[in-house]
C-alpha positions in Angstrom: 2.2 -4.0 31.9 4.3 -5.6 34.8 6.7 -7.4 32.1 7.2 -3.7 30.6 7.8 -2.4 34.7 10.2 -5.3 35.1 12.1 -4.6 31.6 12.7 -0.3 32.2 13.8 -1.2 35.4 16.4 -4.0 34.0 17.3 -1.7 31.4 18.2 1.2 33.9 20.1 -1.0 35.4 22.0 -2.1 32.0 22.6 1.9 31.5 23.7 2.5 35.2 26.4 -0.2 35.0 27.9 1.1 31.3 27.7 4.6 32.6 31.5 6.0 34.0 31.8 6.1 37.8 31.5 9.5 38.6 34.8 10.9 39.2 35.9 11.6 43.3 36.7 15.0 44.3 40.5 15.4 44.4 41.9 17.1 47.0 44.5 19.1 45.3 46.6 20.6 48.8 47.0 17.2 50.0 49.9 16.1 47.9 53.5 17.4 46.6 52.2 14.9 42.6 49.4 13.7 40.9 48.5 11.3 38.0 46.1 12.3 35.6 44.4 9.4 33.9 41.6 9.3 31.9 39.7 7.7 35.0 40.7 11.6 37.0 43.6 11.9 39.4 45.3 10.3 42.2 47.6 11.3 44.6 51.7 10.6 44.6 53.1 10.6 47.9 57.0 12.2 46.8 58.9 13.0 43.5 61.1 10.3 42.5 64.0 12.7 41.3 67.5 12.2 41.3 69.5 15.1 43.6 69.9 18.4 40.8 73.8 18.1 41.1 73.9 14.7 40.0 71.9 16.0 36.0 75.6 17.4 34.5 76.1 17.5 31.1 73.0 19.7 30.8 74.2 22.7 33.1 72.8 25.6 30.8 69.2 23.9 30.2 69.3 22.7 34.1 69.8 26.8 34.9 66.9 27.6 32.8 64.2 25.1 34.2 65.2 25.2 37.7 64.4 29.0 37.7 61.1 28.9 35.4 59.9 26.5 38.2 61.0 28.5 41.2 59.0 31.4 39.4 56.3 29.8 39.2 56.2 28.0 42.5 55.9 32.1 43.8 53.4 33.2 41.7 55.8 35.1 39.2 55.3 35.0 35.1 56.9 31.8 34.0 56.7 30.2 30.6 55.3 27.0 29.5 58.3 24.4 28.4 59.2 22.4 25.7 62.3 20.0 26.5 63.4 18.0 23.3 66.3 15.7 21.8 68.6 12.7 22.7 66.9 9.9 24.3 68.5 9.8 28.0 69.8 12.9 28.7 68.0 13.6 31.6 64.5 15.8 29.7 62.3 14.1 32.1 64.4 13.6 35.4 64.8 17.6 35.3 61.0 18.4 35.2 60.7 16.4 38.0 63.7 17.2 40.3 63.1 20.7 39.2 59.4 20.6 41.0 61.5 18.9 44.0 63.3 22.0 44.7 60.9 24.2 44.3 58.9 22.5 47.0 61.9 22.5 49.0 62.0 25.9 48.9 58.7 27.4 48.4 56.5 24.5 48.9 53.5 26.5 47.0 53.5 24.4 43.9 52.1 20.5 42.7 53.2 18.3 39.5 50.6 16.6 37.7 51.6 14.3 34.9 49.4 13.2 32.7 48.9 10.4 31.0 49.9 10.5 26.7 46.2 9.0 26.3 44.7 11.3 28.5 46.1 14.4 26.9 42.5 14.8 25.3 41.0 15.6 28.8 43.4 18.6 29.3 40.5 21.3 29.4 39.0 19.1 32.4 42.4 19.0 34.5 42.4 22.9 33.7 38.7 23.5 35.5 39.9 21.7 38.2 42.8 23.5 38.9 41.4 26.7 37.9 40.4 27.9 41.4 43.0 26.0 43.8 45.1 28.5 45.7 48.2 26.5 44.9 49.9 26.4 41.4 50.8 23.9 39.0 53.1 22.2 36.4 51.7 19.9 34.3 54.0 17.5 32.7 53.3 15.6 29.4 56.4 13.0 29.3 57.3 12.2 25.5 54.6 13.2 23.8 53.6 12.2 20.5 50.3 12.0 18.0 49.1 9.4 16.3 49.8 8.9 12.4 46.9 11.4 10.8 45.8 12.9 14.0 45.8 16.2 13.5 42.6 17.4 15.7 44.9 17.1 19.2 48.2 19.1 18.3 45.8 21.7 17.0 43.6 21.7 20.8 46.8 21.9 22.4 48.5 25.3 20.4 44.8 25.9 21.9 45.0 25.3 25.2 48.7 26.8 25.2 47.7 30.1 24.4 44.6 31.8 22.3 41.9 29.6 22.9 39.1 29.4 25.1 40.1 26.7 26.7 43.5 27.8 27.3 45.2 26.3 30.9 44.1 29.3 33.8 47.0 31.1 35.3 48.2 28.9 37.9 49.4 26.2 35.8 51.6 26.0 33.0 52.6 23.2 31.2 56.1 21.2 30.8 55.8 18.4 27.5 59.4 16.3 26.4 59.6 14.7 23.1 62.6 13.0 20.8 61.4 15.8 18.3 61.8 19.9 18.1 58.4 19.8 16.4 56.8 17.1 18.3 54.7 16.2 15.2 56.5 13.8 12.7 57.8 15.5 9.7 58.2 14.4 6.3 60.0 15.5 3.2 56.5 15.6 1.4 56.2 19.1 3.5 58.3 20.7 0.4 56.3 19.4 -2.1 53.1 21.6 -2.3 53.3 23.5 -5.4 51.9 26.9 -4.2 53.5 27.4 -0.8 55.8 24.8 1.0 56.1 26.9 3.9 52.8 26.2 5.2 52.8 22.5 5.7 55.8 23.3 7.8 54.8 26.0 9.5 51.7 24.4 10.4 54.0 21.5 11.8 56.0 23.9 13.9 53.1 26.1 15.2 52.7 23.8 18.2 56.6 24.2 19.3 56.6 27.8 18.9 53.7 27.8 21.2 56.2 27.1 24.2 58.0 30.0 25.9 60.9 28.1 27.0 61.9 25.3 24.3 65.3 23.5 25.3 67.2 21.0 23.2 68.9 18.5 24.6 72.4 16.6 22.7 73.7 13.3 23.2 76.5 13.4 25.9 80.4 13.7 24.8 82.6 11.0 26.6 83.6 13.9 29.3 80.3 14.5 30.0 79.5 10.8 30.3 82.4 10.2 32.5 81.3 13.3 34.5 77.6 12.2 34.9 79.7 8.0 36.2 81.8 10.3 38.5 78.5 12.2 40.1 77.1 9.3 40.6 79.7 6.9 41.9 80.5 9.6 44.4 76.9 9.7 45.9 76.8 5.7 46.1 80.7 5.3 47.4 81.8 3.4 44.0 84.9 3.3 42.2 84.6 2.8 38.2 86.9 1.7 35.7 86.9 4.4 33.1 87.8 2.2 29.8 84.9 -0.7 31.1 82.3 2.4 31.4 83.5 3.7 28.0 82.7 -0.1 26.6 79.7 -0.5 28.4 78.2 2.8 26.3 79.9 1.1 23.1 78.0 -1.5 23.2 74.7 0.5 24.1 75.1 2.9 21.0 74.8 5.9 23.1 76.5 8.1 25.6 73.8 9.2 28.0 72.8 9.7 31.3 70.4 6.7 31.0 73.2 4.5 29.9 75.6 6.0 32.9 72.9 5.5 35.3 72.5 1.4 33.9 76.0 1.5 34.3 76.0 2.5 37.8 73.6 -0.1 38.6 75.3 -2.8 37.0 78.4 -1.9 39.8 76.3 -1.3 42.9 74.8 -5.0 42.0 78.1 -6.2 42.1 79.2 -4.2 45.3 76.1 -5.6 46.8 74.9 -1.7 47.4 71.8 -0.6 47.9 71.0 2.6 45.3 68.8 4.7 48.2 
């Protein structure tokens, strides 16, 4: 009987240590960002965000996000977004300079990004958000689904709108991706023999779940030169227009990634600090 006593209790000891740590209360007023991880949330001290007048080449989609988030910072109908395209042109960097401003200006408003593996635990984030007086964007940085998985981008059109599960009215939710459908497409799509539209339109039911969906194009060369010219302004640095022109040759891309690298590569040189 006592080697039985001994073994339950070394057992519920076993289960104890394989069971998840109980997740701390976050404290959801205390900070202008979060991370949301499948282990819960922790706080983020400030937005790294580049100034809004330094994002050009993207004027008519920088118009549009700026005010969604100043609506939603005071409490006003805003839509869920859905920034997509060219690698490097700034998707991300908006969302988050975006939220900067509105906390500038309204302060009433917190971004949470979550992790691409943690998108599954969504309807969690949601019920703890649900009842803080304080509202929310929610930022899913280049999403994408696994090969087959087809379970997730269906909870999401969920939890987007219909469901529910769906996210409560404080928050709404801001995803990038390379894609305008987010989900991979194929030219198998066309082949089914009684109605071709459906395997698309099942593809594109997620996108049209956004209110706001915003494509984003590779940069011309004036554009590029414009973004170099915004930034060597800020930094005090003088450019060579035909070296910056090769330096995006040999990158394959005019962007504002590449300009930024480029940027980089000078204030290294000039022994400047980029602060």
């Amino acid at each position: 009987m006592e080697d039985q006593a001994k073994f339950l209790v070394r057992m519920a000891a076993a289960l104890e240590a394989l069971a998840p740590a109980a997740r701390t209360p976050t404290d959801w007023t205390a900070f202008p960002a979060y991370v949301w991880d499948r282990s819960g949330a922790r706080g983020v001290k400030g937005i790294e965000a580049p100034a809004l007048e330094l994002l050009r080449g993207i004027d008519q989609q920088k118009r549009a996000v700026v005010d969604n988030v100043a609506r939603l910072a005071a409490g006003l109908p805003a839509h869920d977004m859905l920034l997509w395209g060219s690698r490097g042109m700034g998707k991300s960097a908006l969302v988050r300079a975006a939220v900067a401003d509105a906390q500038a200006r309204y302060g009433k408003i917190g971004l949470v990004q979550v992790a691409t593996d943690a998108v599954t635990s969504l309807p969690a984030l949601f019920s703890d958000l649900a009842y803080i007086q304080r509202n929310f964007l929610v930022f899913v940085d280049d999403l994408g689904f696994a090969e087959g998985d087809s379970t997730t981008p269906r909870h999401l059109r969920s939890w987007l709108d219909g469901g529910v599960e769906a996210r409560p009215a404080n928050v709404r939710l801001a995803v990038t991706s390379n894609r305008r459908a987010i989900l991979p497409r194929h030219g198998s799509e066309q082949d089914d023999p009684i109605n071709p539209r459906d395997a698309v339109d099942d593809n594109l039911a997620l996108a049209d779940r956004f209110g706001l969906s915003l494509g984003f194009h590779n940069a011309s060369q004036e554009d590029y030169l414009a973004i170099l010219a915004g930034y060597a302004a800020r930094y005090g640095l003088n450019f060579d227009e035909s070296e910056a022109l090769e330096w995006s040759k040999r990158r394959g891309a005019r962007s504002g990634r590449v300009a930024w690298h480029f940027i980089t590569e000078l204030a290294g040189r000039a022994g400047r600090k980029l602060t």
